[in-house]
C-alpha positions as CSV (number, residue, x, y, z in Angstrom):
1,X,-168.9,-86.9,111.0
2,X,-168.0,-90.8,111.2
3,X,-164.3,-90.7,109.6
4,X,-161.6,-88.4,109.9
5,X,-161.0,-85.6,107.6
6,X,-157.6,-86.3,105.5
7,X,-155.6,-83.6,105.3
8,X,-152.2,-82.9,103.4
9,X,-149.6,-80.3,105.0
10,X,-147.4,-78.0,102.3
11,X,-144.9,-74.9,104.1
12,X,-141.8,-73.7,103.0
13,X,-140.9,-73.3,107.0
14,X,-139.7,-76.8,108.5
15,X,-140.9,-75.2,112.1
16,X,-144.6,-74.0,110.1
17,X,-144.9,-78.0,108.7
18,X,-144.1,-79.4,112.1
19,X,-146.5,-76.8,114.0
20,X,-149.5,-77.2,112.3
21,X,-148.8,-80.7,111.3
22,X,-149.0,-81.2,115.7
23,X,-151.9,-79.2,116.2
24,X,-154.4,-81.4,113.8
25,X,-152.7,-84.4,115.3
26,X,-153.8,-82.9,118.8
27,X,-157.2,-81.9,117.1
28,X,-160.1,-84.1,117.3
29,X,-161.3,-85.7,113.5
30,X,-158.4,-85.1,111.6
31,X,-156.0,-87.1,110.6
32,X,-152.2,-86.0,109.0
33,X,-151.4,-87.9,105.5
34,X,-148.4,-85.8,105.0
35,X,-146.1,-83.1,104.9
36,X,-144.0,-81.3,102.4
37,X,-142.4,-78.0,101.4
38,X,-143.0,-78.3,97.5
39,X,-146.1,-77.4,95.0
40,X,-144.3,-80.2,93.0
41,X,-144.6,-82.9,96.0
42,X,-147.8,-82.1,97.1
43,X,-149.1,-82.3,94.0
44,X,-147.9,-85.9,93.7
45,X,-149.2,-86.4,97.4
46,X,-152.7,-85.2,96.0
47,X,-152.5,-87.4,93.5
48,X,-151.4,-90.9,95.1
49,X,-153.9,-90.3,98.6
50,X,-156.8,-87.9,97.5
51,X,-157.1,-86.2,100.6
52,X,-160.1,-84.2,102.1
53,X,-157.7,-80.9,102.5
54,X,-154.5,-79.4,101.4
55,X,-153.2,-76.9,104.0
56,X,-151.3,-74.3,102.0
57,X,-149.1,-72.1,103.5
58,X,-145.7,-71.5,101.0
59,X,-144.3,-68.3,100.5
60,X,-145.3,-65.9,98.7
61,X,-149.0,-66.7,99.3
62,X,-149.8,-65.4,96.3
63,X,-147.4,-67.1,93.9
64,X,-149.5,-68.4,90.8
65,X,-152.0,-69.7,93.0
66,X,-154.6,-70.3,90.4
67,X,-152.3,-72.6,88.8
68,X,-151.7,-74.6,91.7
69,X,-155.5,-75.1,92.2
70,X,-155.7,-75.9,88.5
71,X,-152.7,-78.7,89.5
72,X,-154.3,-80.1,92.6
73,X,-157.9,-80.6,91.1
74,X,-156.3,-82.4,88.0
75,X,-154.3,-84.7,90.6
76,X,-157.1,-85.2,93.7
77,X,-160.4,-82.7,92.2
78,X,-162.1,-83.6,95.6
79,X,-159.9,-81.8,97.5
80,X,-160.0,-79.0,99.0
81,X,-157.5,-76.0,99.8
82,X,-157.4,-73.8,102.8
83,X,-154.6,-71.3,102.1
84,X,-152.7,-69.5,105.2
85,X,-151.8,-65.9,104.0
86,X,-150.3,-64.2,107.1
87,X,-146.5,-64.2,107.4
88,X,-145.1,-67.3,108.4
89,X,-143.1,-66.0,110.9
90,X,-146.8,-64.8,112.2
91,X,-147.9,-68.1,111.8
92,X,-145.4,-69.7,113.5
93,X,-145.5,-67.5,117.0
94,X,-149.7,-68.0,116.6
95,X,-149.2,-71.9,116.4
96,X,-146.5,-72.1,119.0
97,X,-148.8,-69.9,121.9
98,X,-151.0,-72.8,122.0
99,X,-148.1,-74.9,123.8
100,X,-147.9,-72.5,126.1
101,X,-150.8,-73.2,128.8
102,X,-150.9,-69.5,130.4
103,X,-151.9,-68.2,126.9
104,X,-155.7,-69.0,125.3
105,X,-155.4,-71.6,122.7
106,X,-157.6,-68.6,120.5
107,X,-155.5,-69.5,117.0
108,X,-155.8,-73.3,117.4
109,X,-159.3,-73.0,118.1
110,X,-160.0,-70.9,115.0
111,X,-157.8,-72.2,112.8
112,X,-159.7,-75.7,113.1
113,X,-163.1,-74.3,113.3
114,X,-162.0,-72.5,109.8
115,X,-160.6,-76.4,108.4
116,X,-163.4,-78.5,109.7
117,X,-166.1,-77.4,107.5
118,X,-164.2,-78.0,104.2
119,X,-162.9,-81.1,105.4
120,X,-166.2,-82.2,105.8
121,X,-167.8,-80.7,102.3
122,X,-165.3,-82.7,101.0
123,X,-167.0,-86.0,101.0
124,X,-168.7,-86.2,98.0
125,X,-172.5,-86.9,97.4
126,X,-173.3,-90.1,95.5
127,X,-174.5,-87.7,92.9
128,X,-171.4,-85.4,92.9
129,X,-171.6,-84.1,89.1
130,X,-168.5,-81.6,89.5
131,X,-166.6,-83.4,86.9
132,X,-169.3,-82.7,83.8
133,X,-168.2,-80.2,81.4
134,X,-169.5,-76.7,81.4
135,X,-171.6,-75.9,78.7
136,X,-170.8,-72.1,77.2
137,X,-174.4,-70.9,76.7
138,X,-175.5,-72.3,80.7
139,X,-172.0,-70.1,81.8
140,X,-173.4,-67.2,80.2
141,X,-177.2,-66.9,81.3
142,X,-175.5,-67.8,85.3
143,X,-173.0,-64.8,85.0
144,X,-176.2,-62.6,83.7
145,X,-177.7,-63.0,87.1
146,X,-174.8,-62.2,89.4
147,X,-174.4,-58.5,90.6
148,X,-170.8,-57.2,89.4
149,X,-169.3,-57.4,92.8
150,X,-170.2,-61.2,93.0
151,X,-168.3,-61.7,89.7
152,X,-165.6,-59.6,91.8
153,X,-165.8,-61.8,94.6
154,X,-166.2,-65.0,92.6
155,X,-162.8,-63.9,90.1
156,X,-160.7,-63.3,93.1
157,X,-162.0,-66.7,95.4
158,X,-161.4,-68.7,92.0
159,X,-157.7,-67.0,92.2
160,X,-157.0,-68.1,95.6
161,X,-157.7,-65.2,97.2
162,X,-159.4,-65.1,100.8
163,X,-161.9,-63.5,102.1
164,X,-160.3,-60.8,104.0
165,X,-157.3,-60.6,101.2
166,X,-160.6,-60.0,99.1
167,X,-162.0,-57.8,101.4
168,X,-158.6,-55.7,101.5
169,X,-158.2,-55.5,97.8
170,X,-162.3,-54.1,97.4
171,X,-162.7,-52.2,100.4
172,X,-165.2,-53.9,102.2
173,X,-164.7,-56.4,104.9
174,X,-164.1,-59.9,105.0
175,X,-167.8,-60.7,106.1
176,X,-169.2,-59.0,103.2
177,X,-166.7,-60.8,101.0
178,X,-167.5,-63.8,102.2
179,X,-171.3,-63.0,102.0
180,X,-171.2,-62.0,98.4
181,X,-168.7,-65.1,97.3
182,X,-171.7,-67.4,99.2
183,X,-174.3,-65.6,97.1
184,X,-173.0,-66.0,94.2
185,X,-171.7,-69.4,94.6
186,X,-175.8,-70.3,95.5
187,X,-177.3,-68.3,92.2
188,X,-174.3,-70.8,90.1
189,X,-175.4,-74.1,91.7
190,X,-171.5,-74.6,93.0
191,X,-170.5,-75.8,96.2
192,X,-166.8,-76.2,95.6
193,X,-163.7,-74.7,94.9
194,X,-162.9,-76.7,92.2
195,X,-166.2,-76.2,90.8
196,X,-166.0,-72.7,91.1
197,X,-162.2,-72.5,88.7
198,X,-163.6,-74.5,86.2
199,X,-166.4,-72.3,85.6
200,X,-164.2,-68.7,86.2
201,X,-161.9,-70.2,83.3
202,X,-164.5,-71.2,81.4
203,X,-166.6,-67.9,82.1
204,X,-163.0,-65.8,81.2
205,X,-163.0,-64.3,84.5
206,X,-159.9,-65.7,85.1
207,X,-156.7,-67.1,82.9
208,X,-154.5,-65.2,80.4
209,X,-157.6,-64.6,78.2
210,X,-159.7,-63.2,81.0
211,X,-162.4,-60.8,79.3
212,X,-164.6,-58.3,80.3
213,X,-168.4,-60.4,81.1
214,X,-169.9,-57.2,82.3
């Protein structure tokens, strides 16, 4: 990778901000446009510096977080968001063991290993076409050919969800999650996040008209 992946900061905790905004500083290829502690800032942060990544880590998790995908990909709709769902006072002890030098730096090292890839899928190709409109008929012949737990999968990744929050919800584990969201992201022709909402809203799988595609 020849630049360094741009990455936006958002925590309610002042201590959470600071902690992860040190350890990309420390990491190598990534470089810190901000920090802030509101959906309302970061969206105007998206917006004026179109970054590579939004780290997302406010509290509850799972406050209206389709809507603040929705908000980000109207503002920056390259970016990508990587949302933190473990307590942040969990979150805080896992960032601050990796100042201590008796202890393993295991959560640094696989937190970054989890941002670097979507950092990096978010340069776009010279042919990026994820701004076209979805055309209703295409939506419905690609939702015939996915299984019903990859509409499942696909529903709950377009709502923000993880892979292991996934897995938890289904009963399987976050591996299979992950494999069926991949799947069914393949059989669709998507290869982001954003791409993936606009087609669950405009499939009905999510929204406040979602519908049964079954």
């Amino acid at each position: 990778m020849d630049r360094s992946i741009r990455t936006l900061i958002v925590a309610s905790s002042e201590s959470l901000r600071l902690a992860l905004r040190d350890l990309l500083l420390g990491a190598r290829g990534f470089e810190v446009l901000g920090v802030t502690a509101t959906r309302h800032e970061a969206k105007l942060l998206a917006q004026r510096h179109a970054p590579d990544l939004l780290v997302y880590a406010l509290e509850p998790p799972a406050l209206n977080r389709l809507l603040f995908l929705r908000e980000i990909e109207a503002a920056s709709p390259r970016t990508h968001i990587f949302f933190c769902s473990l307590p942040h006072h969990a979150l805080e002890d896992l960032v601050r063991e990796t100042a201590d030098t008796r202890r393993p730096p295991a959560f640094a090292r696989d937190l970054v290993a989890a941002l670097r890839p979507l950092g990096e899928a978010g340069e776009p190709a010279a042919d990026d076409n994820s701004d076209a409109p979805v055309d209703a008929r295409k939506v419905r012949e690609a939702l015939a050919c996915l299984t019903t737990r990859e509409r499942e999968v696909l529903r709950m990744a377009a709502e923000g969800l993880s892979s292991t929050e996934t897995g938890r919800q289904l009963g399987i584990s976050a591996r299979t999650a992950e494999c069926h969201r991949a799947h069914g992201m393949r059989k669709l022709g998507l290869h982001r996040r954003a791409e993936l909402v606009r087609f669950a809203v405009s499939a009905g799988l999510v929204g406040d008209e979602r519908r049964d595609l079954r």
